[in-house]
C-alpha positions in Angstrom: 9.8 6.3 2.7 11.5 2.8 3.7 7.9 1.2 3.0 7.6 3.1 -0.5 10.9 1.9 -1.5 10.7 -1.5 0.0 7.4 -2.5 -2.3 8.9 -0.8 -5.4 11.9 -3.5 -5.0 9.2 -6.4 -3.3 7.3 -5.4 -6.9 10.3 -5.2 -9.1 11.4 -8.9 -7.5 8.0 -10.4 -8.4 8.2 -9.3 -12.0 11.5 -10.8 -12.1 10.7 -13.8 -10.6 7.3 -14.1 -12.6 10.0 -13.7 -16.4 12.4 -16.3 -15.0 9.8 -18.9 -14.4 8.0 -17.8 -17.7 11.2 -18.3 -19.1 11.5 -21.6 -17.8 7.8 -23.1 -18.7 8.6 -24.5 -21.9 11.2 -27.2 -20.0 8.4 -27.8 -17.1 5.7 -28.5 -19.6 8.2 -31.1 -20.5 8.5 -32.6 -17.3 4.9 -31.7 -16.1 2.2 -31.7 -19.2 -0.8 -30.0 -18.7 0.4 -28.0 -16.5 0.3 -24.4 -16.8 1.2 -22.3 -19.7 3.4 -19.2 -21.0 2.3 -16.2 -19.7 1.4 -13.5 -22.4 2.8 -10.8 -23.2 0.0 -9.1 -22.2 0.0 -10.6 -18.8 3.6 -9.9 -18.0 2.8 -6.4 -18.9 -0.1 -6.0 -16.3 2.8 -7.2 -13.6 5.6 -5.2 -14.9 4.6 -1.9 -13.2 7.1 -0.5 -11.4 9.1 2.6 -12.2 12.8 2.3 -11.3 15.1 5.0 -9.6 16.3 5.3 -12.7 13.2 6.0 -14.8 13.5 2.5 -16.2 9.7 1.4 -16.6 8.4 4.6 -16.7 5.2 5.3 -18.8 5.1 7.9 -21.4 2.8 10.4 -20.3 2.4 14.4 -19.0 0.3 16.1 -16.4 -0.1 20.1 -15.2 0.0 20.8 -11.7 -3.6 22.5 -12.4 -5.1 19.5 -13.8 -3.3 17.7 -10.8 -5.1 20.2 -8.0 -8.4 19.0 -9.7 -7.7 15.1 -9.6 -6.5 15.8 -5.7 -9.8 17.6 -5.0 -11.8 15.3 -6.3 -9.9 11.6 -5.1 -7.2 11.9 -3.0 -8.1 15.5 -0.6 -10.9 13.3 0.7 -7.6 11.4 2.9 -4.4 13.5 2.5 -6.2 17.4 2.9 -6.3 20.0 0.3 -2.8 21.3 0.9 -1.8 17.3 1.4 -1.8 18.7 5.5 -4.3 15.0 6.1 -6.2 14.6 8.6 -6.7 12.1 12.1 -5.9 9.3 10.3 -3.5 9.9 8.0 -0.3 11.7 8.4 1.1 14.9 6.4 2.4 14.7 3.3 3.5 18.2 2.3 5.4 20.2 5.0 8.9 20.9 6.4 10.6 21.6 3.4 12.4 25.0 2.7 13.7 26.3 -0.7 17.1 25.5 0.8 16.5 22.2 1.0 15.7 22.3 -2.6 18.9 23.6 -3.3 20.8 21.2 -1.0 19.0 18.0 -1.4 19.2 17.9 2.4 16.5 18.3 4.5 17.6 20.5 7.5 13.7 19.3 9.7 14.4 15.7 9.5 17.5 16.9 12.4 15.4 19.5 14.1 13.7 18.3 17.3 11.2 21.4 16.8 9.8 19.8 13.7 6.7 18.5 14.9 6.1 15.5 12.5 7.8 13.9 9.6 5.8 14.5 5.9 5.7 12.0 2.6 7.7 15.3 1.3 10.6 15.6 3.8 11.6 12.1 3.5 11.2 10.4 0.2 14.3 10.8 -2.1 13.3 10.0 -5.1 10.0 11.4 -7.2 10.0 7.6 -8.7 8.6 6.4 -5.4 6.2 9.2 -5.5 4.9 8.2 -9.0 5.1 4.6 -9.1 3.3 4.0 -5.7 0.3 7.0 -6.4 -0.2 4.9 -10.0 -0.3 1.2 -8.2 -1.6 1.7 -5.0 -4.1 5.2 -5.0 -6.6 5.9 -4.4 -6.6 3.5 -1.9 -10.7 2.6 -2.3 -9.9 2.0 -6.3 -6.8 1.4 -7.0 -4.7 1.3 -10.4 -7.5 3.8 -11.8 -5.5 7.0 -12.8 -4.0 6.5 -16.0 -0.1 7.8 -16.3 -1.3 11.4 -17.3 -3.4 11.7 -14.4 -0.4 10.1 -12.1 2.1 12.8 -13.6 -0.6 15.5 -13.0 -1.2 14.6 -9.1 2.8 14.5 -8.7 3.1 17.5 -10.2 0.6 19.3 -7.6 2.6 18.0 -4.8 5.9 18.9 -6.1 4.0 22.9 -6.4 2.6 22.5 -3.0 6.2 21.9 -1.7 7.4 24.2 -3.8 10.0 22.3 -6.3 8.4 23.1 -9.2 6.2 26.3 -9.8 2.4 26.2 -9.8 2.2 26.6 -13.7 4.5 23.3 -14.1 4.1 20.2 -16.7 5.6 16.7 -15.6 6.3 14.5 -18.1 8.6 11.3 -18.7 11.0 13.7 -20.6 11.4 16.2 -17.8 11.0 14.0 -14.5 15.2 13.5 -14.5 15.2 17.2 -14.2 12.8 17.0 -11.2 14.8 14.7 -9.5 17.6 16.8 -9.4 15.5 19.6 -6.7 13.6 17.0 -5.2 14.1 17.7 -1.0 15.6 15.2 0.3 17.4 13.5 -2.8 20.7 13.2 -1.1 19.3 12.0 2.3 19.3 8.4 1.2 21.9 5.4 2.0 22.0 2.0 1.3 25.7 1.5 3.2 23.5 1.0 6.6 20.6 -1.7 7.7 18.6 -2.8 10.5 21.5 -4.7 11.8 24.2 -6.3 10.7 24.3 -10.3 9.3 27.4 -11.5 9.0 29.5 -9.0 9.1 27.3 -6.9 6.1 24.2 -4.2 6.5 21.0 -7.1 6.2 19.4 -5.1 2.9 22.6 -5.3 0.8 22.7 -8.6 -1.8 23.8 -8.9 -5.6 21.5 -11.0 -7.6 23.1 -13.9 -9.5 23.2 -14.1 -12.8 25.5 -16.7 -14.1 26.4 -20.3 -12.6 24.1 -19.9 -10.3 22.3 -23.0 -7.5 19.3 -24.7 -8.1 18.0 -24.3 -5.4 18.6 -21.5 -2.5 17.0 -22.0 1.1 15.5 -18.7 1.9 15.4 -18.0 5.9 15.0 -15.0 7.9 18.7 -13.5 9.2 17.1 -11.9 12.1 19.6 -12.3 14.8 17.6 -14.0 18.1 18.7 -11.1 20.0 16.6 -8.9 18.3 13.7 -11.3 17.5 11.8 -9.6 20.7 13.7 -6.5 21.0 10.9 -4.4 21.1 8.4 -6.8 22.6 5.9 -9.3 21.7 5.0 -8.2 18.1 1.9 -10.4 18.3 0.1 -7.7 21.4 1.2 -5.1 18.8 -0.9 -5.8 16.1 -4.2 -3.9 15.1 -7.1 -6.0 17.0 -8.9 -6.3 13.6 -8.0 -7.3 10.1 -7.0 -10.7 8.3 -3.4 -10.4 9.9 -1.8 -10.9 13.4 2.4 -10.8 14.5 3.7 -14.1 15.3 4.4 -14.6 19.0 8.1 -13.4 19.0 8.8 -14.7 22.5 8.9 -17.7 21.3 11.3 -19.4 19.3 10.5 -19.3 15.6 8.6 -21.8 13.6 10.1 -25.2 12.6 7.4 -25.6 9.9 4.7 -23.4 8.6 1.2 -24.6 9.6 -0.8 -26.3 7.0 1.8 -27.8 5.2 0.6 -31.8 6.4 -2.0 -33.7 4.9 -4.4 -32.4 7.9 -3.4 -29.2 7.8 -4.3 -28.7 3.9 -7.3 -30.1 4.3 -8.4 -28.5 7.4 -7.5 -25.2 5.2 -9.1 -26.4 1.6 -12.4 -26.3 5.1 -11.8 -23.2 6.3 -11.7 -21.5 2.8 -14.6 -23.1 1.5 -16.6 -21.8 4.7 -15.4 -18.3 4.1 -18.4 -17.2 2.4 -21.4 -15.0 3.6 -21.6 -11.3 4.4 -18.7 -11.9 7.2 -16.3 -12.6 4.9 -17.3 -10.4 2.4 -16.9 -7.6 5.7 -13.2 -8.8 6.0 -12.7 -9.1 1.7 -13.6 -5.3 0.8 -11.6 -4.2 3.5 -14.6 -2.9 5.8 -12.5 -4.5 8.5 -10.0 -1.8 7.9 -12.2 0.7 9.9 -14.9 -1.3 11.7 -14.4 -3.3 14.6 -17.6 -6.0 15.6 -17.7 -4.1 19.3 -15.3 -1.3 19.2 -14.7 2.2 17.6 -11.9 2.4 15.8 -11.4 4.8 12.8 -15.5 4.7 12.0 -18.3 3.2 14.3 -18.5 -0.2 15.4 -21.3 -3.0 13.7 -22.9 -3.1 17.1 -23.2 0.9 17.6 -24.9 1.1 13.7 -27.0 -1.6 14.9 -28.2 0.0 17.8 -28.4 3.4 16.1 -30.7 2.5 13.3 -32.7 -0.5 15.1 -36.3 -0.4 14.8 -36.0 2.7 11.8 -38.0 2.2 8.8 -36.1 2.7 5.8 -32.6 1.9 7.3 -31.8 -0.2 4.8 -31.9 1.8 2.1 -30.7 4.4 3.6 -26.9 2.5 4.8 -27.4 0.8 1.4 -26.9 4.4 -0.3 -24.0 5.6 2.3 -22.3 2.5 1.4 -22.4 3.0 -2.3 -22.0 6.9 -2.0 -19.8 7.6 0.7 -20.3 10.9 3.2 -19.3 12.2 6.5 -20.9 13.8 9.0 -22.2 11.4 11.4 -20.5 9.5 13.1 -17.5 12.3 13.1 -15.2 14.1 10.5 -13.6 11.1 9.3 -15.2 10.6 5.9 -15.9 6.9 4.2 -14.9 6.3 0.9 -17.9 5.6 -1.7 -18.1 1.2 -2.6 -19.4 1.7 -5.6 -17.1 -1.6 -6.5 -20.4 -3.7 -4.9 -23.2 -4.9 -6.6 -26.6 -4.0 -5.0 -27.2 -7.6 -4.0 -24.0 -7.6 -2.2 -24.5 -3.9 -0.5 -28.0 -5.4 0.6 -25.9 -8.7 2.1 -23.6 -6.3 3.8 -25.9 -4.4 5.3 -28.1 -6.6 6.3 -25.9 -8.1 8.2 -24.3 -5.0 9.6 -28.2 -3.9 11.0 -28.2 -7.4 13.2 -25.2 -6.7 14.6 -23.0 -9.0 12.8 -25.0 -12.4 13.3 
């Protein structure tokens, strides 16, 4: 729930950050010609997503829980389960809720040291975070592909699975408010508390300013040094594959950000111009995600397909299909999402590279 809530306001900061300096273009053209340009309406309209506690951004639109179960069947139960229970990878989303806690707006689970694990449903206050991050962010192989009706239809089969609204029930933008008011766990949020306290205030509190404000505002991290390696070294905590690794919190933080001399730039402007080729294609579509070089993680590893398929006629094709279709089956339960997104040329790149091995 903090994560959901977190990139609505990360998003809704953007956006606001992306007007001001829209705002402000007309002056810097002045000072720096040929330099940029206004952003279009249209453009600020593609940012401008996100949907507010408050319903503020929120798209016209209406969905049945019926035409919901279909769309969940057919995109999302392939993940989260049928009844949103998941599966190895992904945890629960519907469970642990009681009609009481409908009528309370307090979940009694979240305090029960019998409840076995903590659901989407059991801790998200608001059905805003529900729709605004299943319309940007789901499904996660194609994102930003339901429409509003089809985001108000999925909502509304979770909110019937849970049991806030009946199995026959229509979400719209003019009856979402009304929602809100039986949703779980929609007096179980605070913002009175943080992760720890900077100067003398809870860290996630701040007003924006609006008037009289300073030109410029040095923006540094108010992590006490206590608590920089509280929990250990974040770096050893990191997934061993992916783009992105912890910084070494035993050590004291950065004085400067790599990359920002003359040397640095350039020896970045080298290593992006050699990021090209089926390896970084692997790490650009994600397949890093679930495939290690050497090691299982949630699908097989490039060396296992390798050896699996080595010497079989037709192998090509064959991965070249999975890839684009998807399936299950066998390598385990875990299904893999169809990449449809690639070209052929680029699925025969992939997996050519893939059958050596990774070399």
């Amino acid at each position: 729930m903090f994560k959901l809530v977190k990139l609505a306001t990360s998003v809704t900061l953007l956006v606001a950050v992306f007007v001001a300096v829209n705002a402000g273009a007309q002056n810097a053209s002045v000072r720096y010609p040929s330099i940029g340009r206004d952003a279009t309406p249209a453009e600020v309209e593609a940012w401008d997503i996100d949907v507010r506690p408050d319903f503020k951004g929120l798209p016209k639109g209406s969905g049945s829980a019926e035409m919901g179960q279909q769309i969940w069947e057919t995109k999302c139960a392939v993940c989260h389960g049928t009844f949103g229970e998941s599966n190895e990878i992904f945890t629960p989303i519907i469970g642990g809720t009681t009609l009481d806690d409908v009528k309370t707006g307090r979940v009694a689970s979240l305090s029960d040291r019998k409840q076995p694990q903590r659901t989407t449903i059991m801790k998200v206050a608001t059905v805003s975070s529900l729709w605004d991050y299943i319309y940007r962010a789901m499904p996660w192989n194609s994102p930003r592909s339901l429409s509003a009706d089809d985001t108000y239809a999925v909502v509304a089969y979770l909110l019937s699975m849970a049991e806030v609204v009946p199995d026959d029930y229509v979400l719209s933008n003019s009856n979402i408010a009304e929602v809100q008011k039986k949703m779980p766990n929609r007096n179980g949020m605070t913002l009175k508390h943080g992760l720890w306290n900077s100067k003398g205030k809870p860290d996630v509190n701040g007003n924006a300013c609006m008037t009289n404000c300073v030109a410029f505002v040095q923006i540094g991290s108010e992590l006490p040094e206590y608590a920089r390696n509280a929990h250990g070294n974040i770096a050893e905590q990191n997934r061993q594959y992916g783009p992105f690794r912890g910084s070494d919190s035993t050590k004291p933080p950065l004085a400067k950000l790599p990359g920002t001399s003359g040397e640095g730039l350039a020896h970045a402007a080298e290593t992006h111009a050699a990021a090209k080729g089926p390896a970084a294609m692997f790490k650009n579509e994600n397949c890093s995600a679930c495939h290690a070089i050497s090691t299982k993680l949630v699908g097989p590893s490039i060396a296992d397909i390798s050896a699996k398929y080595q010497g079989q006629s037709g192998a090509l094709d064959k991965l070249m299909a999975k890839v684009k279709n998807g399936g299950s089956g066998v390598w385990g339960p875990i299904p893999m999402p169809p990449q449809s997104q690639l070209s052929d040329e680029d699925r025969k790149t992939l997996v050519t590279w893939v059958l050596s091995g990774g070399k």
